[in-house]
C-alpha positions in Angstrom: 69.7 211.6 80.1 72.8 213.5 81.1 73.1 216.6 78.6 76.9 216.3 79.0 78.9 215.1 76.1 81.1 212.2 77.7 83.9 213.6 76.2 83.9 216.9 77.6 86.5 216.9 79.9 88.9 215.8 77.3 91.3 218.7 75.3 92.8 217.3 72.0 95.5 219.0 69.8 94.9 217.6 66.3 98.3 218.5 64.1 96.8 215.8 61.3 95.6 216.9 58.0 93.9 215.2 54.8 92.0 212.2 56.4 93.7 209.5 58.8 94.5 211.4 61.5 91.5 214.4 61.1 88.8 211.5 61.3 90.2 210.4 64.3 89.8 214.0 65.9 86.0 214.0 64.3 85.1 210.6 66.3 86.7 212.3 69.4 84.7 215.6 68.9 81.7 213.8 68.4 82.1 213.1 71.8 82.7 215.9 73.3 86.5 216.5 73.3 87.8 220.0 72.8 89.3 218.8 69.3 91.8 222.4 68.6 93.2 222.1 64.9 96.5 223.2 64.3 96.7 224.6 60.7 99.2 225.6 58.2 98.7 230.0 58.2 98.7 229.5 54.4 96.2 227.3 52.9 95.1 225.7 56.2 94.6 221.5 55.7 94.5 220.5 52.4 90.8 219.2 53.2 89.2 222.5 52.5 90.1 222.4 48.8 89.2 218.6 48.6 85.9 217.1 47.4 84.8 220.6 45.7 81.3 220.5 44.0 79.5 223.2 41.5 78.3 225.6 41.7 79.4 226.3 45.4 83.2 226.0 44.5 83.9 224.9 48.3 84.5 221.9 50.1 81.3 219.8 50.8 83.8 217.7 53.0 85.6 219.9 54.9 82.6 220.7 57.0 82.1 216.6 57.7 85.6 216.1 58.4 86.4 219.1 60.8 83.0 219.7 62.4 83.0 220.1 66.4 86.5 221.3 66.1 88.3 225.0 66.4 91.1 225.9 64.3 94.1 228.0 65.2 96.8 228.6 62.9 100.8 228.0 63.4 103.8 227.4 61.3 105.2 224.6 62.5 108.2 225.0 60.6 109.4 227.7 62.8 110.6 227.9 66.2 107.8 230.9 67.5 105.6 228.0 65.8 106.6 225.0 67.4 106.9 226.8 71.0 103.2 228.0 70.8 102.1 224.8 69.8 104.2 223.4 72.7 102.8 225.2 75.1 99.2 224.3 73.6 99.8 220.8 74.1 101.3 221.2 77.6 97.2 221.8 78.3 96.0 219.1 76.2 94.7 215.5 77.1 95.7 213.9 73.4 98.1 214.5 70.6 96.7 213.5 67.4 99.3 213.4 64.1 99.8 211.6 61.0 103.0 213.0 59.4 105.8 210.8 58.2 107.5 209.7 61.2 110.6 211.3 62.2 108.2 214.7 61.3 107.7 215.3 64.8 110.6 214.9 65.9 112.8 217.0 63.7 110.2 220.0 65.0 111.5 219.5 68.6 107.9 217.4 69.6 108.9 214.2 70.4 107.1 212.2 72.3 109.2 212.0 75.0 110.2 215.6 74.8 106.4 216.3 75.6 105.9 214.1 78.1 108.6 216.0 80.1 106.2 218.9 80.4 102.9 217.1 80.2 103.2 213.4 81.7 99.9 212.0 81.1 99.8 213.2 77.6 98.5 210.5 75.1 100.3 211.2 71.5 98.4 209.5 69.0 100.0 208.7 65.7 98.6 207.8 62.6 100.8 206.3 59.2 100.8 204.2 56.5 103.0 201.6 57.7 103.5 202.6 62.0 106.0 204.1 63.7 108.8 201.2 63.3 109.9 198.7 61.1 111.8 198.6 57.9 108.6 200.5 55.7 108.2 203.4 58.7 109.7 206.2 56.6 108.4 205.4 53.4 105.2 207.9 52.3 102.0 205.8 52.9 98.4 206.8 51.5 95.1 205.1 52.4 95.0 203.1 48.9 98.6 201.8 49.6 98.1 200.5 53.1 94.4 199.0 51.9 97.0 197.1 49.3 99.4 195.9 51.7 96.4 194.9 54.6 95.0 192.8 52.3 91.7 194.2 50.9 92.7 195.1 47.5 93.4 191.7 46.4 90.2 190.4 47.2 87.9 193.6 45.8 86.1 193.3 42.8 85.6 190.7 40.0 87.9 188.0 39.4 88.9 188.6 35.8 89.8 192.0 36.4 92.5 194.3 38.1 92.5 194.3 42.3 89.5 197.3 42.3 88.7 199.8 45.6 85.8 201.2 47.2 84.7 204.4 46.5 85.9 206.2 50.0 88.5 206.2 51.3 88.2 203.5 53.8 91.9 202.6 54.4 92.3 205.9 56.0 89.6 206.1 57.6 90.0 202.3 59.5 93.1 203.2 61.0 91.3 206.7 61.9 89.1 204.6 64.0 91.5 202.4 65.3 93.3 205.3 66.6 90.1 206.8 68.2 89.7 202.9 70.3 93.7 203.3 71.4 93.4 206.8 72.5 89.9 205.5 74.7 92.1 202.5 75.8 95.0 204.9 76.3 92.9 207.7 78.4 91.1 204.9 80.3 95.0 203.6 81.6 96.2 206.6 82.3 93.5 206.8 84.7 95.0 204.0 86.7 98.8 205.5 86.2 98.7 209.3 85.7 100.8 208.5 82.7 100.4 208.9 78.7 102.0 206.6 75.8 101.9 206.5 72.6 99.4 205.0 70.2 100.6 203.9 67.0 98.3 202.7 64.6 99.2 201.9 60.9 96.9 202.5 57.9 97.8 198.7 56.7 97.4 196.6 59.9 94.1 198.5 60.8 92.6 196.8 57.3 94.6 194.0 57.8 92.3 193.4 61.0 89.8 193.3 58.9 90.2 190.3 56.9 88.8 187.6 58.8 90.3 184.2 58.7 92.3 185.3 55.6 95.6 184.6 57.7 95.0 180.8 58.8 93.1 179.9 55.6 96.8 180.1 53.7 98.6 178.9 56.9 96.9 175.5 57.8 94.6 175.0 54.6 96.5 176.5 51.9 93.3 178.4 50.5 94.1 181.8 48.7 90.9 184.1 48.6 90.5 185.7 45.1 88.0 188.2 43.7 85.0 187.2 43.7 82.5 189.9 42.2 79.4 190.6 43.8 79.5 187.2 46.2 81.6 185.6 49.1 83.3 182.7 48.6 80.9 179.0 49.8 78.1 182.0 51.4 74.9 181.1 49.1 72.4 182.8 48.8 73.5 186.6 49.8 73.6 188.3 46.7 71.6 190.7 44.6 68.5 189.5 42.7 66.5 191.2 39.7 62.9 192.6 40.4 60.3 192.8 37.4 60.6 196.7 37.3 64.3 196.7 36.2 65.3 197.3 40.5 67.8 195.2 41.9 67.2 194.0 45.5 69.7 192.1 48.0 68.5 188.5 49.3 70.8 187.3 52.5 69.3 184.2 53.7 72.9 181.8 53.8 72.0 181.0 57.3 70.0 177.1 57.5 67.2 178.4 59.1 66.7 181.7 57.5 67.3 179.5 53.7 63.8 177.6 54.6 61.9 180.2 55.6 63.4 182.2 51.8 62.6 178.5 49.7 58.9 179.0 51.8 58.3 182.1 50.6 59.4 181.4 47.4 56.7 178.3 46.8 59.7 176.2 46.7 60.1 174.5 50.3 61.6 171.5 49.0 65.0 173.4 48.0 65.3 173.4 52.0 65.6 169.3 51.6 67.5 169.4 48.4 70.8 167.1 48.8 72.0 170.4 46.8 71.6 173.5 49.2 70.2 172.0 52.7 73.2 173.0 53.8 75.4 175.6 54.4 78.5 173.8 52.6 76.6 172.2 49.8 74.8 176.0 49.0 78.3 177.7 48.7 79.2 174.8 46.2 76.3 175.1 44.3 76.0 178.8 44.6 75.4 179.8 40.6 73.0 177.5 39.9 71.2 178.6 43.1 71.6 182.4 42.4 69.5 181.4 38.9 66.9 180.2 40.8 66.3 182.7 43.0 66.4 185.5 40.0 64.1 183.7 37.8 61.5 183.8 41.1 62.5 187.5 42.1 62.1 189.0 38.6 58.5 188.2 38.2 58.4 190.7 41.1 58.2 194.3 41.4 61.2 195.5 44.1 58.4 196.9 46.7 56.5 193.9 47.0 59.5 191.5 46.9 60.5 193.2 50.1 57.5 193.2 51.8 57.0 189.5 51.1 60.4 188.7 52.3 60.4 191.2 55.4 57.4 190.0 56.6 58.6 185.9 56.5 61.8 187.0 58.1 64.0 187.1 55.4 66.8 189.9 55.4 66.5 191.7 52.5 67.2 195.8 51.3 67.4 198.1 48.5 71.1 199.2 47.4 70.9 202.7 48.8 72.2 206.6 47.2 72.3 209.4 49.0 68.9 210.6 47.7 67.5 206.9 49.1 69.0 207.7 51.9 67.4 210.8 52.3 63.5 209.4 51.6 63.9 206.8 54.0 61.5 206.8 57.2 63.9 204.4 59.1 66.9 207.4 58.6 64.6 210.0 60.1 63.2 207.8 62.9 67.0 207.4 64.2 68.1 210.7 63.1 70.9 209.4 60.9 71.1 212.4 59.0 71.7 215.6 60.9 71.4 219.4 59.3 73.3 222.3 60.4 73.3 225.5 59.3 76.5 226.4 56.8 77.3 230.4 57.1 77.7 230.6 53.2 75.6 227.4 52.3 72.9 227.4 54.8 71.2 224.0 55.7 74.2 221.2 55.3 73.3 218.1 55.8 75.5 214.8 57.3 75.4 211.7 59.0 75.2 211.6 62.3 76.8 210.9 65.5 77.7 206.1 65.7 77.3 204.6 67.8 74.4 205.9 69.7 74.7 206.4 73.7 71.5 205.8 75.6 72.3 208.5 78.7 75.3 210.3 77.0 75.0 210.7 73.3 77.4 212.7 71.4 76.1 215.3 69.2 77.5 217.7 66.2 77.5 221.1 67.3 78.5 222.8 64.4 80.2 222.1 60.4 83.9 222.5 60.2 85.8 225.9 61.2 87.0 228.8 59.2 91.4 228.4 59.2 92.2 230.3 62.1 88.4 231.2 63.8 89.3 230.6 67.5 93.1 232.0 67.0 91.9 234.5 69.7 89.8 232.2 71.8 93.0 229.9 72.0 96.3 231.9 72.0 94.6 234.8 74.3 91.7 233.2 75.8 94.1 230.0 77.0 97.2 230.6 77.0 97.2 234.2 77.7 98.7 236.0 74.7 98.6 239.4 74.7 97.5 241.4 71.9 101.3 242.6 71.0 102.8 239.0 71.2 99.6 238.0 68.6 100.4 241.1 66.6 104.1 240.5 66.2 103.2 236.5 65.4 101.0 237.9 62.8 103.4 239.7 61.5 106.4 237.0 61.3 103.8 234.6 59.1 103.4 232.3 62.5 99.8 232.0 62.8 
């Protein structure tokens, strides 16, 4: 296995803050990159306030969200700012930014302005609604963009508001779509020396998520609604009672995998029933099918339900937490979790590095960066500040 991170090679200059554009700089940095944040001088990314939890009073996501990276400060709202940071990117492989657009630009760090001292630059930008079109300037969160894309609409039960999931996944979908354009984008620049930009929009990266939402309205005039716990005409995949008060998911919607459930059940002859022996005819009768099943899995306890159904081929899992999470021998086997030691909290624990490399995994090195810890390592150590020109930027609230 090569011990270098795949990524290694690459230097990004992450000016993003909160979520959409910071993720993308964590999937980069898992990797390998050289992910340097660019922070406010005051408060630093708003991150390191969010997500606080008793009785620590700090950030238990901050150290997820800016782990592998180093953080310099600069005050972007100022010229001395705004030239420092120019000359940092003048260094840098990637650009990573999600502020309103027009931001950059008003700062003097246009695209096309960088590209004049750094060609092959690749200027990654993250927003609610991209870069053009009538909705570019308009402010755009996560929950507004998982609206427009689609996803809302169809979350949660039917006689009930449009709900969300409990992350923010919006976010952090067009975070990952950005991380694939800026591979895509480093990957051409290969073949032409030259960078572009990559543009990706909070609501098209959830829109790419919906499936065959699109054509179902356009050619077959079908409008998916809410539908609870259960997808539309896919029966059964849904989750089933035990007899000691656990709930346990059954997906077995597939013809094959149906029989081999109905086997296990005692019940082969629902395979042959004019009612489910089908794909089509199970999603019709889907609630009278879902009965059957709980009456059958509720004279069960939830450990032996899963071993009967694991061992007939049946997929079939517990609703996981965090502690579950935690217990479970298949999360240590493949070193899901990862722990790091916190200098104030000691051992921190997070997920680890997806996907998984065979010869080049990536690997978190260390939980997100005090605001301004490698100010020195950066300004002096690469670009060659002395220690009056750091002094005097001190001193004018720059960094």
């Amino acid at each position: 296995m090569d011990t270098r991170l795949p990524l290694d090679d690459v230097r990004v200059v992450e000016l993003g803050q909160l979520l959409a554009g910071p993720f993308c700089g964590q999937l980069l940095g898992d990797f390998g990159a050289e992910v340097i944040k660019v922070e406010d001088p005051g408060q630093g990314d708003p991150m390191r306030q969010w997500g606080r939890e008793k009785p620590y009073g700090k950030s238990l996501w901050w150290p997820v969200v800016a782990r592998n990276k180093k953080s310099v400060t600069a005050n972007l709202r100022t010229e001395a700012g705004q030239d420092i940071v120019r000359r940092l990117i003048a260094t840098a492989d990637v650009l990573i930014e999600n502020f309103r657009p027009g931001t950059l630009e008003r700062w003097g760090l246009a695209p096309e302005q960088l590209w004049e001292i750094n060609p092959g630059l690749i200027v990654t930008r993250v927003t609610g609604f991209g870069q053009t079109g009538p909705y570019a300037a308009r402010a755009g969160y996560g929950s507004i963009g998982e609206a427009m894309g689609g996803i809302r609409y169809v979350t949660g039960d039917s006689d009930r508001p449009p709900a969300r999931a409990g992350i923010s996944l919006g976010d952090s979908l067009a975070a990952t779509f950005a991380a694939l354009g800026t591979l895509v984008a480093l990957h051409q620049r290969g073949r032409t020396g030259r960078g572009q930009v990559v543009d990706s929009a909070i609501y098209e990266a959830v829109l790419a998520m919906m499936e065959s939402l699109l054509p179902e309205w356009q050619i077959a005039g079908y409008q998916r609604e809410r539908t609870g716990t259960t997808l539309p005409n896919v029966s059964p995949s849904n989750v089933y009672p035990t007899s000691d008060g656990e709930m346990v998911l059954i997906a077995a919607n597939q013809d094959t995998v149906f029989r081999r459930l109905a086997e296990v059940m005692g019940q082969a002859e629902l395979a042959t029933d004019e009612r489910y022996a089908t794909h089509s005819a199970r999603g019709q009768y889907m609630e009278e099918l879902d009965g059957t099943i709980a009456e059958w899995s509720s004279t069960i306890k939830a450990d032996d339900l899963l071993d009967l159904l694991h061992g007939n081929g049946v997929p079939a899992g517990r609703i996981y937490r965090a502690k579950d999470m935690f217990a479970d021998p298949h999360f240590a086997a493949r070193e899901a979790i990862v722990k790091l030691a916190h200098p104030e909290l000691g051992e921190f624990a997070m997920h680890n590095v997806a996907p998984k490399l065979s010869d080049t995994p990536g690997r978190v090195r260390h939980v997100g960066p005090e605001l301004g810890e490698h100010n020195q390592e950066i300004y002096q150590g690469l670009l060659g500040l002395d220690d009056d020109a750091m002094s005097s930027l001190r001193s004018a609230g720059v960094i």
